[in-house]
N, C-alpha and C positions, 0 to 999 in steps of 0.2 A: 417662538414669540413669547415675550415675555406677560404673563398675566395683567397686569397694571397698561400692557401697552395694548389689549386686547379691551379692555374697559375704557379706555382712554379715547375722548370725542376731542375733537381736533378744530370744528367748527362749528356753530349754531343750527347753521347746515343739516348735520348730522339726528337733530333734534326736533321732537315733536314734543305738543302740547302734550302733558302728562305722563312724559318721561320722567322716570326719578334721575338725580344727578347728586353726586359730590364736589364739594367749588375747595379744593386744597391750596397751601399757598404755603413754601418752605416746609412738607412735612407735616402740617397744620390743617387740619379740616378748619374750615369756618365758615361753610353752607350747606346744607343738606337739603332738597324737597322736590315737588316737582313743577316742571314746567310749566308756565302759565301764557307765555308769548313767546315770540322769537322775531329778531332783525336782522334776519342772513344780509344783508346789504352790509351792513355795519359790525358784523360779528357779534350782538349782543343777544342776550335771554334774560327774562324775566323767568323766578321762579317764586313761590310760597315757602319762607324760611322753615323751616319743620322744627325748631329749638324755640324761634320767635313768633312765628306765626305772620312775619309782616312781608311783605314784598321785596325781592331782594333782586338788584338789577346784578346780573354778572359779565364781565369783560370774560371771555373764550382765553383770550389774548394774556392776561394776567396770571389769570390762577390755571392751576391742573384741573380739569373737567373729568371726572371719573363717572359711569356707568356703577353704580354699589355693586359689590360684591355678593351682597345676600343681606337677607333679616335681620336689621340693628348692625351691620358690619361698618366699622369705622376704621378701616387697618390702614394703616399708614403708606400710603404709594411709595414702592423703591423707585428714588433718580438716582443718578450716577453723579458725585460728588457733591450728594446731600446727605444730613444725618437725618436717618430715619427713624430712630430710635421713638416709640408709641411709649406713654405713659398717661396714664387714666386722666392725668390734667390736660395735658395737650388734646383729647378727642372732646370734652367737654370745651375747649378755649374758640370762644365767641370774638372775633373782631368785624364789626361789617367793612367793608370796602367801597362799595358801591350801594347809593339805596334811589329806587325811582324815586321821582319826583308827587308829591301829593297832588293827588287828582281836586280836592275837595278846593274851595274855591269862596 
């Protein structure tokens, strides 16, 4: 089995409050922290961005869901006719995707 598929959560499901996660998308980290909710009906999780600090809703479904590897590891998940290639911009590259909706009212 390959390491990356050993880390790798498949549904919300799989997820509890205060799991740390990685949300990757083409090779690309762009969420890191831990969980805050989860809507197994719906495949979604709410986590705490750990780069922004804001609430970050994540689709299961979209991005690759990684388990970290360890302390500060940001290594790039091997897929199969993706370029993986890791360069110190790409693990710093910030794009949100999904963000909840403001509670405040």
């Amino acid at each position: 089995m390959d390491v990356d598929e050993a880390r790798q959560i498949r549904s919300s499901a799989e997820l509890n409050v205060g799991d740390e996660i990685e949300a990757w998308h083409n090779g690309k980290l762009f969420h890191r922290g831990p969980v805050t909710q989860t809507v197994t009906g719906v495949d979604l999780f709410w986590i705490l961005d750990a780069r922004t600090g804001t609430r970050r809703l994540i689709d299961a479904e979209a991005l690759v869901i990684l388990r970290p590897a360890g302390p500060g590891s940001a290594k790039t998940p091997s897929r199969a006719g993706v370029n993986t290639s890791a360069h110190a911009s790409a693990q710093s590259s910030h794009m949100p995707l999904f963000q909840a909706p403001s509670m405040a009212g």
